[in-house]
C-alpha positions in Angstrom: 26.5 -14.8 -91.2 26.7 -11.3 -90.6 26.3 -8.7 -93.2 30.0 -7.3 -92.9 30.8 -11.2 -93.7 28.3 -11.2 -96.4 29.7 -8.3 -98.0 33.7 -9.4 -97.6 32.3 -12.9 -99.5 30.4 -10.6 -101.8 33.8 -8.7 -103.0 36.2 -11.7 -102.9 33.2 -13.4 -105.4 34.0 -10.1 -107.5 37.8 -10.4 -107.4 37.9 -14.1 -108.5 35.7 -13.5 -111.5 38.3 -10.8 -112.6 41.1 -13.1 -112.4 38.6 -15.9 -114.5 38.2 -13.1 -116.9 41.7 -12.7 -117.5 42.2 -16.6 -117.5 39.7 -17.1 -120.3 41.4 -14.7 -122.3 43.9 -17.1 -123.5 41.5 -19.8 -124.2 39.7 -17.4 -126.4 42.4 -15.8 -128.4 43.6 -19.7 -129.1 39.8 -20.9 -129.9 40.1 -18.2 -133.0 43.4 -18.9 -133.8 42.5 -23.1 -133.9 40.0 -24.7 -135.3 39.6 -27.0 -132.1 36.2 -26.5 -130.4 37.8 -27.1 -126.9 39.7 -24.0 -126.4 35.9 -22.0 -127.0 34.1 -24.3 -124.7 36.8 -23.6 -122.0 36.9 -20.1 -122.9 32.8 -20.2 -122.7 32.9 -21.9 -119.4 35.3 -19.9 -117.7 33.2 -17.0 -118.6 29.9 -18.4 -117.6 31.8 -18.9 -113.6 33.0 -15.4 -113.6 29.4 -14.4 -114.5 27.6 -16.3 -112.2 30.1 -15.2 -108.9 29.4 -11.1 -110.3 26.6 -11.9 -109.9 26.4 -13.5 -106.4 28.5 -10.5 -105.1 25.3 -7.9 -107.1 22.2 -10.3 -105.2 24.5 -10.5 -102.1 24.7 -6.8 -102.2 21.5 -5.7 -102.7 21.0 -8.0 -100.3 22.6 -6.4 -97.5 22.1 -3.0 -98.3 18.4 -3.3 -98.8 18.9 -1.3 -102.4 20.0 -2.2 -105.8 23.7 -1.2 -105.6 24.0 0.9 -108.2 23.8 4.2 -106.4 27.6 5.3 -106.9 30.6 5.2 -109.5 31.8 1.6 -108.0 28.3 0.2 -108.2 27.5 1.3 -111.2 30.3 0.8 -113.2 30.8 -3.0 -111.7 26.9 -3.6 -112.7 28.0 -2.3 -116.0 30.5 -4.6 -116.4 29.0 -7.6 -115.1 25.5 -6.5 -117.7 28.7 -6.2 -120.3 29.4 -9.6 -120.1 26.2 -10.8 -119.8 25.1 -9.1 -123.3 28.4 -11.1 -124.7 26.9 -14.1 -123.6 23.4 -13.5 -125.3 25.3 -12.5 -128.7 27.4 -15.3 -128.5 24.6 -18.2 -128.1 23.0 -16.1 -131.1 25.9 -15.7 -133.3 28.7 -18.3 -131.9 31.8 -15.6 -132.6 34.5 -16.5 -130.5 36.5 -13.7 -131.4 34.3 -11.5 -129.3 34.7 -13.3 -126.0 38.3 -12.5 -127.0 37.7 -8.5 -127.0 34.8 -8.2 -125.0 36.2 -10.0 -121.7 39.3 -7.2 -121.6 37.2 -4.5 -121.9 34.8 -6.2 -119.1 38.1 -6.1 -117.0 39.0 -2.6 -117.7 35.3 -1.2 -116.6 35.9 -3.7 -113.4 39.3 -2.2 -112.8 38.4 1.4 -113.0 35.6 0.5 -110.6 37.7 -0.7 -108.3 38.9 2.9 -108.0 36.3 4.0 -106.0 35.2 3.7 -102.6 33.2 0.5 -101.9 31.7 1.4 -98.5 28.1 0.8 -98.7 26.2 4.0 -97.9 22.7 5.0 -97.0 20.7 6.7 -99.7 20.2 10.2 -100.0 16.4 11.0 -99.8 16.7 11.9 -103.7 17.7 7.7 -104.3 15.1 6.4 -102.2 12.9 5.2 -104.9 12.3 2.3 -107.0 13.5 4.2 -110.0 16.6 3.8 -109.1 17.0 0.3 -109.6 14.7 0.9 -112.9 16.3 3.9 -114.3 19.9 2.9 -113.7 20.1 -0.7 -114.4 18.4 -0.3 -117.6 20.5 2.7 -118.4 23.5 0.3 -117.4 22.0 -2.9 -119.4 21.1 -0.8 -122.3 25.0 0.8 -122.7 26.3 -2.3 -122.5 24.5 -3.9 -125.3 25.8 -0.6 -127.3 29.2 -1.6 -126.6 28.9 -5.0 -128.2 28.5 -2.7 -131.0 31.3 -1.2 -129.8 33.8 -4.3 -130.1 32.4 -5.8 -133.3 32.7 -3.1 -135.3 36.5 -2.4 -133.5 37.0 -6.0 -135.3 35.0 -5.1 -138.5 37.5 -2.9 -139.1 40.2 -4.6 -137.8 39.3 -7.0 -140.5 38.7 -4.6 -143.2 41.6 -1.7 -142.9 45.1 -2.2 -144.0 47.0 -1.3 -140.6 50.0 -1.5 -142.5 49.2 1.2 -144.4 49.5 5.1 -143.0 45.8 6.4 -143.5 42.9 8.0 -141.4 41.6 5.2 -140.5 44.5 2.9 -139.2 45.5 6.0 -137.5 41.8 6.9 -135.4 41.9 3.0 -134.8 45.4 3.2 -132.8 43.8 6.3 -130.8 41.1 3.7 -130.0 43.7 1.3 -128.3 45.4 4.7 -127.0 42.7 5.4 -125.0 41.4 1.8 -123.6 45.6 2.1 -122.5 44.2 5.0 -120.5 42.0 3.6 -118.5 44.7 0.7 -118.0 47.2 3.5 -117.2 44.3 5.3 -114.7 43.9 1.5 -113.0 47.9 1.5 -112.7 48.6 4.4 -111.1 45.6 4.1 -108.8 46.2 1.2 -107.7 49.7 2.0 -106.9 49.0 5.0 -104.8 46.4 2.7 -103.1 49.4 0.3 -101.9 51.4 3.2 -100.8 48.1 4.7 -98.5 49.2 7.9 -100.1 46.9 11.0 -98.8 47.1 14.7 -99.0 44.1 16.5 -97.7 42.8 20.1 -99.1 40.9 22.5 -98.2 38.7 25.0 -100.1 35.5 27.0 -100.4 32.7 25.1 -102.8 30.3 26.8 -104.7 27.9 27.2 -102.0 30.5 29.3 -100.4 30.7 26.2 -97.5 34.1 24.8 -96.4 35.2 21.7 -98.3 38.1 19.0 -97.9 39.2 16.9 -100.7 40.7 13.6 -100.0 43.7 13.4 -102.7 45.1 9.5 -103.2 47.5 10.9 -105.9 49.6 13.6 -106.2 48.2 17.0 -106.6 48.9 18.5 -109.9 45.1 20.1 -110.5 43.5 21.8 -107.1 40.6 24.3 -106.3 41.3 27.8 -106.9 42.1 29.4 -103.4 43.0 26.1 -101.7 44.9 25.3 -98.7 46.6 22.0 -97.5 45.5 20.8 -94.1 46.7 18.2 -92.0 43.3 16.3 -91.7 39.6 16.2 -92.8 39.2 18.0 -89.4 41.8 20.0 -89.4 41.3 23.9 -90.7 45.0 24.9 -89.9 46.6 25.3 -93.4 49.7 23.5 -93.9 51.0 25.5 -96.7 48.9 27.3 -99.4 51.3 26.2 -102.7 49.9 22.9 -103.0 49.2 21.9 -106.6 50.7 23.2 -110.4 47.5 24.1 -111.4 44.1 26.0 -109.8 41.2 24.8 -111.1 37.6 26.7 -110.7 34.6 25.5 -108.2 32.8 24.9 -110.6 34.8 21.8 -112.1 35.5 18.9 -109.6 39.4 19.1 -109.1 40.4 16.0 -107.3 38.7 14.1 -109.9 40.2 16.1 -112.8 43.8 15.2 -111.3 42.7 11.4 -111.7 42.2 12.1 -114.9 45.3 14.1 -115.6 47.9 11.1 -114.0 45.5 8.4 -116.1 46.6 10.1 -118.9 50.4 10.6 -117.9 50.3 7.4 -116.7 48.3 5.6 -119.7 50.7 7.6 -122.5 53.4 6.0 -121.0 52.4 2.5 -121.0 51.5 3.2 -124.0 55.1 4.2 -125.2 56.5 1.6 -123.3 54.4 -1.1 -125.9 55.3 1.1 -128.9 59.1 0.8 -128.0 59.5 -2.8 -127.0 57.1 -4.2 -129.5 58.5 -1.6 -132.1 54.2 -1.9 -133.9 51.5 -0.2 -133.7 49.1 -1.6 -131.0 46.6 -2.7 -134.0 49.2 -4.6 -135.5 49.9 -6.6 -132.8 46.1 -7.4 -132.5 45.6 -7.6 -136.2 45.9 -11.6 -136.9 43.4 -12.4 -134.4 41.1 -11.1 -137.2 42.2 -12.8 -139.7 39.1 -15.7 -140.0 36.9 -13.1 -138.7 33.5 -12.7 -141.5 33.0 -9.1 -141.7 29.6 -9.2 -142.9 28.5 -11.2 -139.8 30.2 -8.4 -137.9 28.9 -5.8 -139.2 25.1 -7.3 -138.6 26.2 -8.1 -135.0 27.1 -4.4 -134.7 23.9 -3.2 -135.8 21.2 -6.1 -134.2 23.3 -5.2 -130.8 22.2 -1.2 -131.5 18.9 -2.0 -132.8 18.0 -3.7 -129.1 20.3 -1.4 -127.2 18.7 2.1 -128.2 15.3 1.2 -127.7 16.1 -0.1 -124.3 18.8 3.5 -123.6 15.7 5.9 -124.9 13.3 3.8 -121.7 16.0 3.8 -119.7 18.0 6.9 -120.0 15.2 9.4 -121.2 11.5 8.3 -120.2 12.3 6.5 -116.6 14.9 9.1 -116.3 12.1 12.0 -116.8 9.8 10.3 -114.3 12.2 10.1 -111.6 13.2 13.6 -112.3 9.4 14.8 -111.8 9.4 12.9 -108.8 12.3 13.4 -107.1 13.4 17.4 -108.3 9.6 18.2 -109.2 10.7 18.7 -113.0 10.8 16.4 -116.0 14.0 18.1 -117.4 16.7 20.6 -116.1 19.5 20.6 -118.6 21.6 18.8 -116.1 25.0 17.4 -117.4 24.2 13.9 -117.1 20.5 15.1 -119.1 22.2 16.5 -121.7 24.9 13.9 -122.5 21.7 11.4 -122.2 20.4 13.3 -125.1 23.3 13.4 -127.3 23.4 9.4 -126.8 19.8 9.3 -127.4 20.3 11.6 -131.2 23.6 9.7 -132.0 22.2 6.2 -131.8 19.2 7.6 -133.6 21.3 8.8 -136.5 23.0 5.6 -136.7 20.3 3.8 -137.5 18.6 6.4 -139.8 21.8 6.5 -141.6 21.9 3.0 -141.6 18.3 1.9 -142.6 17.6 5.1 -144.3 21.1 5.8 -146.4 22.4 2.5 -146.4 25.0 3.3 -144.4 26.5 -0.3 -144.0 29.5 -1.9 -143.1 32.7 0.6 -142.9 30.4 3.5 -141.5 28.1 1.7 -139.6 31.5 0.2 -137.2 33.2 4.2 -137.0 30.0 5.4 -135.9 29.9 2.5 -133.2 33.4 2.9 -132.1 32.1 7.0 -131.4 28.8 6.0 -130.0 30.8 4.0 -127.2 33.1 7.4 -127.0 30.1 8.9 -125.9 29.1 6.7 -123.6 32.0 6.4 -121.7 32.9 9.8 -122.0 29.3 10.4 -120.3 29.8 7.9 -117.4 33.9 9.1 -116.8 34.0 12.7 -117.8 30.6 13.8 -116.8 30.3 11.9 -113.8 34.0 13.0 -112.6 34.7 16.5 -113.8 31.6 18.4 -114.4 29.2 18.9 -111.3 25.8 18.2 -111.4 23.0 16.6 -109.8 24.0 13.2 -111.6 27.8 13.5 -110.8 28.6 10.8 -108.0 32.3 9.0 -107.6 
């Protein structure tokens, strides 16, 4: 077989375990809502095959492109996902909650669609990549986040649980911002997606920071654009088209194409959002609210903090001391107050106060969940913000 086969197999592996994701779903949400064991061991077996095809398309990969492929935003994110699932899987042999295969396995399929966003091509690595701390840095950066966000959903349930959504207060409201935002990144797959269909492209032109001539490939409508910037007819092109060619310019410094990604995921994600608000005439926790119903808080609330207790140890190896020798050997430096370094950091402190807070002050239960639900903020705002908008030598899409 040849490796363009190998890799077409590889995808279509990937696309059928999203649509066994989204299968299980239902035999999850009825496993919680009935006390018959069959609906979990469906659910649990639907799971495991979606598993064990991500990951035949990350071996069959790695295979073909001789390196771990987690060198840019589609590889990582994907491995993310699948390492997501994976740490479900572990917390669910230990603990047995099926509620969480029932939160965890749509947020799987939101990192998998936002993935899907980004260019698949398989790409040689830059002489910076090729190293074996690559695959150790990033893949236990990757494994370790994604054992933080099992934090992530069980505290979303604790509180679920525990706060009166009924009720106006601060915390029923900053839980509805956290379903605002996963609609977000549903609204950013949307309109992706769509433009995708359509082959839309609009190419422009611009000098970078390095005062070098740039083209930006847009597969969405310009609304944010490099200050200065022209529109050109092709990547090759340098005849200017027109020079009004987007509502707002944006400085070098900040990645523009990707900053109009995140502009229409928002536009596009509010308005999903208000399209649920009107039909269903709820809140979005409301509508999510019974499944919690036979949900033990206290067993939440110590899956949220075993799942930080072996996720920061694992994200302080991963994301600071591999990432520090790679950084000596690749950039001659141990640490350059890069983006990506700094937002490392802040992950590093926050998970640190968590659990001094938590061991220390006793901070259980209520505050143990908010500060998980922001800890995964950080994360994700680290591997989408970061990554997209600010440049750096970590920024990759």
């Amino acid at each position: 077989m040849s490796g363009v086969s190998f890799i077409e197999l590889s995808s279509t592996a990937l696309y059928i375990s999203f649509f066994i994701y989204l299968i299980a779903i239902v035999p999850w949400g009825l496993s919680v809502k009935s006390k018959k064991k069959a609906f979990a061991r469906i659910g649990l077996v639907l799971t495991i095959a979606g598993f064990v095809l991500q990951l035949f398309y990350f071996i069959s990969r790695w295979y073909v492109s001789g390196h771990a492929p987690v060198s840019n935003l589609y590889e990582f994110m994907t491995f993310f996902g699948i390492m997501l699932v994976g740490s479900f899987l572990i917390m669910y042999y230990l603990y047995r909650q099926r509620v969480m295969g029932l939160f965890v396995l749509p947020i799987a399929l939101l990192i998998l669609g936002y993935a899907n966003a980004f260019s698949k091509e398989i790409s040689p690595l830059i002489p910076a990549l090729q190293s074996k701390w690559l695959t150790i840095h990033v893949m236990t950066v990757a494994f370790s986040s994604a054992i933080l966000s099992i934090s992530f959903v069980t505290g979303f349930i604790f509180l679920l649980k525990t706060i009166d959504v009924s009720q106006k207060s601060k915390q029923a409201f900053f839980l509805e911002l956290t379903m605002y935002f996963l609609t977000v990144v549903l609204g950013f797959i949307i309109i992706t997606t769509a433009f995708n269909v359509t082959g839309y492209k609009k190419y422009v032109m611009f000098e970078n920071r390095q005062q070098k001539i740039e083209v930006y490939d847009y597969q969405l409508p310009a609304i944010a654009v490099p200050k200065d910037s022209v529109v050109v007819k092709s990547p090759a092109s340098t005849e200017a088209l027109r020079d009004k060619n987007g509502l707002v310019e944006i400085p070098v410094i900040i990645d523009a194409k990707k900053l109009n990604t995140i502009i229409w995921a928002f536009l596009t994600g509010s308005l999903v959002y208000a399209l649920i608000r009107l039909i269903t005439k709820r809140k979005m926790i409301s509508l999510i609210k019974p499944f919690s119903q036979k949900v033990n808080a206290d067993l939440m609330d110590e899956v949220t903090y075993r799942s930080v207790v072996i996720g920061f140890p694992l994200f302080a190896l991963g994301g600071l001391i591999f990432a520090m020798i790679w950084a000596q050997m690749a950039w001659s430096r141990f640490w350059g107050w890069d983006p990506k370094e700094v937002w490392a950091l802040i992950t590093f402190l926050f998970y640190a106060a968590l659990l001094h807070l938590r061991i220390g002050k006793g901070w259980e239960g209520e505050r143990t969940a908010w500060m998980a639900l922001i800890g995964f903020g950080i994360i994700i705002f680290n591997q989408v913000f970061v990554n997209l908008i600010i440049s750096g030598l970590h920024s990759y899409a």
